[in-house]
C-alpha positions as a printed Julia matrix, in Angstrom:
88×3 Matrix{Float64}:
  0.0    0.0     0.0
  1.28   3.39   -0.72
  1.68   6.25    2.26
 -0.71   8.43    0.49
 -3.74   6.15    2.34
 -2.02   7.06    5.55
 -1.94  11.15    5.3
 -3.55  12.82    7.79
 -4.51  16.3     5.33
 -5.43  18.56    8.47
 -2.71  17.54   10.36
  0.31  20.66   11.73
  2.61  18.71    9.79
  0.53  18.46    7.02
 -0.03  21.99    7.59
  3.71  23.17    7.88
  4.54  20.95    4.6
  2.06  23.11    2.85
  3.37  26.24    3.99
  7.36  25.31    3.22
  6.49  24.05   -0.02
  4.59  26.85   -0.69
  7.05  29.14    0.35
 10.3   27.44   -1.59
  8.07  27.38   -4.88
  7.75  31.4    -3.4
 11.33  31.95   -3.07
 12.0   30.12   -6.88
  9.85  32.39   -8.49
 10.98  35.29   -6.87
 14.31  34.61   -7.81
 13.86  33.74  -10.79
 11.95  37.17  -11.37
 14.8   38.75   -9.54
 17.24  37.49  -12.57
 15.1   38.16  -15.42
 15.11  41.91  -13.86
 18.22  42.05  -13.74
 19.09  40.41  -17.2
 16.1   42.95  -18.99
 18.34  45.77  -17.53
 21.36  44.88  -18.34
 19.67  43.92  -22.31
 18.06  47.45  -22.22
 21.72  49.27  -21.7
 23.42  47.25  -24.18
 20.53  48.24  -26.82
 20.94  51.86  -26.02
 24.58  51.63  -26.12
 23.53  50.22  -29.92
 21.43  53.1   -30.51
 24.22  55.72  -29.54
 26.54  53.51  -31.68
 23.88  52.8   -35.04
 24.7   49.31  -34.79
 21.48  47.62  -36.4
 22.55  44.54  -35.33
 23.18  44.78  -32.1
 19.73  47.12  -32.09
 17.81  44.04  -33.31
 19.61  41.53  -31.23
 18.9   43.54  -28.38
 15.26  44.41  -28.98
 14.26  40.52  -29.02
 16.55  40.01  -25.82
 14.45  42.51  -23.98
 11.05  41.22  -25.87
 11.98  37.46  -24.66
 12.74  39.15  -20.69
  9.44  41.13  -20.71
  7.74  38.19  -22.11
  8.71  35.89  -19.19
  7.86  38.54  -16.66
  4.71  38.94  -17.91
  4.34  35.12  -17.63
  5.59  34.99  -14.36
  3.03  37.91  -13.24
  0.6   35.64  -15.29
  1.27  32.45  -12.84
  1.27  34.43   -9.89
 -2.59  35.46  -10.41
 -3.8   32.22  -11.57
 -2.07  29.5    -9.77
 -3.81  28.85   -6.31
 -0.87  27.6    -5.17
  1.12  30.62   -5.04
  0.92  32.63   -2.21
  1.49  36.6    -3.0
């Protein structure tokens, strides 16, 4: 028989699981965010360094850098309203 017959749901260790795993799945996401901050940033400087310098390239490269950062902020922001999971 598996444990999973066994688990007492209402249980405080039950309880404190919840919260922990809760709050580690928190602390991934945050960081996570943190670094995709951080990178956008960094990709925005380098494109205006581009701009000062006319460097299409590096304009373009940088543009879908910053596109592909905002995009995974906005779904981040997207799973922090719609999974029940995550606590904000």
């Amino acid at each position: 028989m598996s444990s999973k017959y066994f688990t007492i749901k209402n249980s405080l260790f039950a309880e404190t699981e919840k919260a922990m795993t809760d709050f580690c799945y928190n602390l991934f996401l945050s960081d996570a965010v943190n670094q995709c901050a951080d990178q956008l940033v960094k990709a925005e400087e380098a494109y205006n360094d581009a701009l000062l310098r006319d460097d299409e390239d590096l304009i373009e490269q940088k543009k879908l850098e910053m596109q592909a950062y905002q995009s995974s902020l906005a779904l981040t922001a997207y799973m922090f309203n719609e999974v029940g999971e995550v606590s904000t």
